[in-house]
C-alpha positions in Angstrom: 85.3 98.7 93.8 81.8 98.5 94.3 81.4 102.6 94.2 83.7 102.4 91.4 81.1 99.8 89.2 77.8 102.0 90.2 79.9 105.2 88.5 81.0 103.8 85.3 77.3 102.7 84.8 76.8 105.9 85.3 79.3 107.5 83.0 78.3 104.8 80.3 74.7 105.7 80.3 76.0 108.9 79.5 77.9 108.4 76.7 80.9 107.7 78.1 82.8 105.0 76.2 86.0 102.5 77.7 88.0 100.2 75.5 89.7 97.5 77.1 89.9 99.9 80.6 89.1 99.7 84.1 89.6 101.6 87.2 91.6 99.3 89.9 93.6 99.9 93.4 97.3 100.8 93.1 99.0 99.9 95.9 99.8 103.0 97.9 99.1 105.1 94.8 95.0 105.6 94.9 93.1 103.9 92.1 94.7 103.8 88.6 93.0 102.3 85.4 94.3 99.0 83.9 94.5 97.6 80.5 91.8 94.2 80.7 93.3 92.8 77.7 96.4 93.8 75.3 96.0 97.4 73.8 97.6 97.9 70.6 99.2 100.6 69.2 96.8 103.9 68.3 93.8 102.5 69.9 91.2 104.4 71.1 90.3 103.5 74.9 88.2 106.3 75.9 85.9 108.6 74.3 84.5 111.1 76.9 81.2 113.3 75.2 81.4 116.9 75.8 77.9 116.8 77.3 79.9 115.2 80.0 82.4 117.1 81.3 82.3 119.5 83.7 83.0 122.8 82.4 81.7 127.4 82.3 79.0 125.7 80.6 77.9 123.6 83.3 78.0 125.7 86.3 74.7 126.7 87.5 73.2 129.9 86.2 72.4 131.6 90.1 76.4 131.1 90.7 77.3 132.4 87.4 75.2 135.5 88.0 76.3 135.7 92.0 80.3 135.7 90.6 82.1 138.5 89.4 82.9 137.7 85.6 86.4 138.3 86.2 86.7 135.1 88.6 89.1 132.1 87.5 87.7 128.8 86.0 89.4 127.4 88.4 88.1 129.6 91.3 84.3 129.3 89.6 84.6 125.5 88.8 86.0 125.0 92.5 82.5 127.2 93.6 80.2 125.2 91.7 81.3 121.8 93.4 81.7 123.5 96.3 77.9 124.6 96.2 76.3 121.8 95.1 73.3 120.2 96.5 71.9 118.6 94.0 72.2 114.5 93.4 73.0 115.7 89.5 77.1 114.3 90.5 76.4 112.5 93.4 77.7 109.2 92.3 80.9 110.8 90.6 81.2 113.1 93.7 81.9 109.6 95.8 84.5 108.4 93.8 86.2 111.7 94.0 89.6 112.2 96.8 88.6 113.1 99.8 90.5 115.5 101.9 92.7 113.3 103.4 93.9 111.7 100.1 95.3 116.0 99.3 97.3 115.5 103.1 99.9 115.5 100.3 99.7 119.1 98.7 102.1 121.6 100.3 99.0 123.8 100.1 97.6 122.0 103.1 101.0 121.4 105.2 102.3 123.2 108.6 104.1 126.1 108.0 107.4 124.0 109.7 107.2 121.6 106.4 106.9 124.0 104.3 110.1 126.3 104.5 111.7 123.3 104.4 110.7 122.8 100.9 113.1 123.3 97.7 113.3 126.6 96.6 111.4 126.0 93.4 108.7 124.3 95.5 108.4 127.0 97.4 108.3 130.0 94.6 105.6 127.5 93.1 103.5 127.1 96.0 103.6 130.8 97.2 102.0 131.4 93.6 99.8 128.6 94.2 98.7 129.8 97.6 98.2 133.4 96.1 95.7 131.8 93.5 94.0 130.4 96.0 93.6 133.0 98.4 92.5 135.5 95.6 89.6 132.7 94.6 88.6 132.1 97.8 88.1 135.9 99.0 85.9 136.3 95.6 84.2 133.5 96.8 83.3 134.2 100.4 82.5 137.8 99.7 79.8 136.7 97.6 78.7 133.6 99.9 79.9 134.4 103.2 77.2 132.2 105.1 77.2 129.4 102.7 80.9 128.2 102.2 83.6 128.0 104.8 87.5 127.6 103.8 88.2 124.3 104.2 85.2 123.2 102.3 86.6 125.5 99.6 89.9 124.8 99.5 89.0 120.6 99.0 87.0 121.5 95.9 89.7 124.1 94.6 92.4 121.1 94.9 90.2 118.5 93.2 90.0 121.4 90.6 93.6 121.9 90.9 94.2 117.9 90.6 91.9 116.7 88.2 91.1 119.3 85.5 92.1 118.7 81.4 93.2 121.5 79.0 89.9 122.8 77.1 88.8 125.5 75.1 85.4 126.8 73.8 83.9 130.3 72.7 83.4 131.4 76.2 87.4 130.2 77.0 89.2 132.0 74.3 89.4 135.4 75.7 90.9 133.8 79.0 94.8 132.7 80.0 96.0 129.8 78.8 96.1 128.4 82.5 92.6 129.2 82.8 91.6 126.7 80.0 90.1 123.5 82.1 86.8 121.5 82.4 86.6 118.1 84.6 85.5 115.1 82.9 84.5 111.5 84.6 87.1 108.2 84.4 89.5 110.1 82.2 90.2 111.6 85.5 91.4 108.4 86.8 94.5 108.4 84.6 97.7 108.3 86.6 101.0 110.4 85.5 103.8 108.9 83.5 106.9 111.1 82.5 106.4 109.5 79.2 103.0 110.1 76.4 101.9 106.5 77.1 98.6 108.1 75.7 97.5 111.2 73.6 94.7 113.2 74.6 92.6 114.8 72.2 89.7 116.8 72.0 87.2 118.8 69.6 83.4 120.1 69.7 81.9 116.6 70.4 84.2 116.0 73.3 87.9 114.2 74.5 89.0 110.8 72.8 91.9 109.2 74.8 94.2 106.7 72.4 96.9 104.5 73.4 100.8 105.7 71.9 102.0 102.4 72.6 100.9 98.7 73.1 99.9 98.0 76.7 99.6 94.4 78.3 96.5 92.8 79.9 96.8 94.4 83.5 99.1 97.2 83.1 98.6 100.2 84.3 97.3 102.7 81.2 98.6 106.4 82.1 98.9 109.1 80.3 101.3 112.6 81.0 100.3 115.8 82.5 103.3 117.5 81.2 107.2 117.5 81.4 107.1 118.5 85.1 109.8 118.4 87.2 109.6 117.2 90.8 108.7 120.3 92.9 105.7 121.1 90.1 104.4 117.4 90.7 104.7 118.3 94.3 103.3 121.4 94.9 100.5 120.6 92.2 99.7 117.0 92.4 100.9 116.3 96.0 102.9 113.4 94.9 106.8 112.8 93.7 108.3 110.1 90.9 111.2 108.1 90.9 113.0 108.1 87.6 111.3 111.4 86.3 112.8 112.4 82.6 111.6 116.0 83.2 113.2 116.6 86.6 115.6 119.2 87.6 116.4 121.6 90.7 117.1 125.4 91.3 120.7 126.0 92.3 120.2 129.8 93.1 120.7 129.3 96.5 124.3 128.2 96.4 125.2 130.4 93.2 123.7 133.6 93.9 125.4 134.3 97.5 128.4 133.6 95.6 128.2 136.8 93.5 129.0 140.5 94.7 126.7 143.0 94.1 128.7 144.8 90.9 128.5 140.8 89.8 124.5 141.0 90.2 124.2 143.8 88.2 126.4 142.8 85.1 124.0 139.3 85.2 121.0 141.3 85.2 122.1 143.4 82.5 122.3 140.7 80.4 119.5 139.1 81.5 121.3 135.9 83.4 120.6 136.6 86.9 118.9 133.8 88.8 117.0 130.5 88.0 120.0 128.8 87.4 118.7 125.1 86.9 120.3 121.4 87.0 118.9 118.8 84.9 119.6 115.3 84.6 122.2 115.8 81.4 123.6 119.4 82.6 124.0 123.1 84.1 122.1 125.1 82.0 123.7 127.6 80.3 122.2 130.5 82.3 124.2 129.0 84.9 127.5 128.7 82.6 127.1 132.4 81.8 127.0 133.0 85.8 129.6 131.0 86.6 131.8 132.2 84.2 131.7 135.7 85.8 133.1 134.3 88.2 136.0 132.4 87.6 136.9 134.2 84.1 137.7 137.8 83.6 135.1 140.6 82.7 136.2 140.7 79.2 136.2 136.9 78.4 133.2 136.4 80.2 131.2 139.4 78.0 133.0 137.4 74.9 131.6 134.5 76.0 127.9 136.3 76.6 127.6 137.7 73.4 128.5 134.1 71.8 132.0 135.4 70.3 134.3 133.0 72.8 132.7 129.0 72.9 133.9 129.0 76.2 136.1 126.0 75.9 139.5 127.4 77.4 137.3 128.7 80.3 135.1 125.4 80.6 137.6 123.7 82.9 137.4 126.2 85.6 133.5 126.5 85.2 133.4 122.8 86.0 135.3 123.0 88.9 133.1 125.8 90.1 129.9 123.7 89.4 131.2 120.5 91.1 131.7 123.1 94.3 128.0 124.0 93.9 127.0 120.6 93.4 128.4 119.2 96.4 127.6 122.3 98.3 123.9 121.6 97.5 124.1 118.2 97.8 125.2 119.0 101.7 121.9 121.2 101.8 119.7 118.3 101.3 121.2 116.2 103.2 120.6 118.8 106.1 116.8 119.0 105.0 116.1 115.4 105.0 117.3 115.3 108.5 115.3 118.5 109.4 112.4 116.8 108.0 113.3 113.6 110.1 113.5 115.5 113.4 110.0 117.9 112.8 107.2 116.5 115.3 104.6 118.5 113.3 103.0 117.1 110.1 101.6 113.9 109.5 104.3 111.2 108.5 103.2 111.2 104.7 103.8 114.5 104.7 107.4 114.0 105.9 108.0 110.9 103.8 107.2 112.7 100.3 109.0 115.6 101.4 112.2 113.4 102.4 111.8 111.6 99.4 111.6 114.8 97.1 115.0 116.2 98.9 116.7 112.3 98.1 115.3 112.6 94.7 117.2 115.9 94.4 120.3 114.0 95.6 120.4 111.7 93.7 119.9 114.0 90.6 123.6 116.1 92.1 125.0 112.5 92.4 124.5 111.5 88.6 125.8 114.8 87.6 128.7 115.0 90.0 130.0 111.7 88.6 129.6 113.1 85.2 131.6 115.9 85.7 134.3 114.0 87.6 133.9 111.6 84.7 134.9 114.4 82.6 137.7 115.7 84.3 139.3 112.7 84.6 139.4 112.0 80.9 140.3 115.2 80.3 
């Protein structure tokens, strides 16, 4: 932790204020920051000046000028650390990941782990990868001697990892994805499913204040967003146990299902594909598809346009979605062992890539018994 005491000094003599906070080690989960005494309710426990952070602002003029204007943030940002020689960041530089602490981003995997990913994990990470590669070639065209990929890529994940929302004059004209700026120790904060804090910020910078009360030695997180498991995986490089926010695509066991005359009535109404599972229910894109087919045309277009409630029909749509369930449900048990059996990738590659596929298990399993539940009663 010594590394860890010379950078809040550091952050402090900047401005940088903690209240009852302090970066520790988690076991197995990187360093975290800890409550050193009870935190009550709607205090503040970080106030983070916005002469600070790390944002368009700060990126040094020669790279601003050397960039097409029409770069990301995130590609620009990932530049600027990526360029920089100067001792300006050194000692928040150190306490940064290092490459081997992203081994867990899909972005970095063998192609073999990768198609074995979800099908939302891998729609995400093909955009992700796109991002990336579009960044990078802006990048290399206008320093091809001073950057190579790798070295790129590191500082586009910590970019990727450890930005905040934020928005000034020079940010409004831009996507609201392209809204970020780093800043030091709030950066720290590990992800809960739940706002264990509320993150705030104006002109003079971000103020960080507890939601709830926290004991002396807790961990003090806060939430990057109602993300399910494949988004924390593909963006954060890490999966959660007990994730409110979770849920799974089940296109690939509902679409085969459908003939093509059955595609084009979905899409005419606008219900073809991303049919998702939570950890309540089938959502009701998925109701509409599997309707069409186990109902007839005309009750199922009744039931689209919201004339029919669907409740004569519901039993047969439940025994249709207990098929799919248990069909996917079959599917990741195949992947887990096809994960198990791979010789390429490091082991904590395969482990959180197992663990995502038994996470998605597990999520079929609560809803199988609910339906079963259901018919039984019934």
């Amino acid at each position: 932790m010594e590394s860890y005491g010379e950078f809040l000094s550091w952050a402090i003599e900047r401005g940088v204020k903690l209240n009852a906070i302090e970066p520790r080690r988690m076991p197995g989960r990187g360093i975290g920051l800890v409550a050193t005494r009870a935190i009550k309710p709607d205090e503040i426990i970080l106030d983070v000046p916005t002469s600070c952070i790390r944002s368009i602002d700060t990126v040094h003029k020669p790279i601003i000028r050397h960039l097409p204007k029409t770069i990301s943030i995130h590609g620009l940002l990932a530049a600027d650390l990526a360029l920089d020689g100067s001792s300006k960041y050194a000692i928040w530089n150190a306490v940064c990941p290092t490459p081997e602490d992203f081994a867990g981003m899909p972005l970095v995997w063998p192609q073999e782990l990768r198609t074995l990913l979800p099908p939302a994990a891998r729609d995400l990470l093909s955009k992700q990868e796109a991002k990336f590669k579009r960044d990078w070639a802006t990048v290399l065209a206008a320093y091809p001697e001073q950057l190579d990929e790798e070295r790129y890529r590191y500082a586009w994940m910590l970019v990727n990892t450890r930005t905040f929302y934020y928005v000034n004059p020079k940010l409004k004209k831009r996507s609201k994805d392209d809204h970020m700026c780093l800043q030091p120790v709030a950066d720290l904060f590990n992800h809960t499913d739940e706002g264990g804090c509320n993150v705030a910020f104006d002109h003079e910078g971000f103020s960080i204040k507890a939601t709830r009360g926290y004991a002396q030695g807790e961990e003090v997180k806060i939430c990057y967003g109602r993300h399910s498991g494949d988004f924390l995986l593909v963006e954060y490089g890490f999966v959660m146990d007990e994730n409110r926010w979770d849920e799974i695509l089940l296109d690939d066991v509902l679409v085969p299902k459908l003939s093509d005359r059955q595609k084009e009535r979905l899409e005419e109404v606008g219900f073809l594909g991303k049919y998702i599972l939570d950890r309540e229910t089938v959502c009701h894109r998925t109701q509409v598809a599997a309707r069409l087919l186990c109902c007839g045309v005309r009750e199922w277009k009744r039931f689209v346009d919201g004339i029919d409630d669907g409740e004569r029909s519901q039993k047969n749509a439940d025994q249709l979605a207990l098929k799919l369930l248990r069909e996917q449900r079959h599917i990741a048990e195949k992947r887990i062992t096809e994960v198990q059996l791979l010789d390429v990738g490091l082991p904590q590659q395969k482990e959180v890539l197992a663990r995502r596929w038994k996470q998605i298990q597990d999520l079929i399993d609560v809803n199988i018994a609910r339906l079963e539940d259901y018919k039984n009663s019934s």
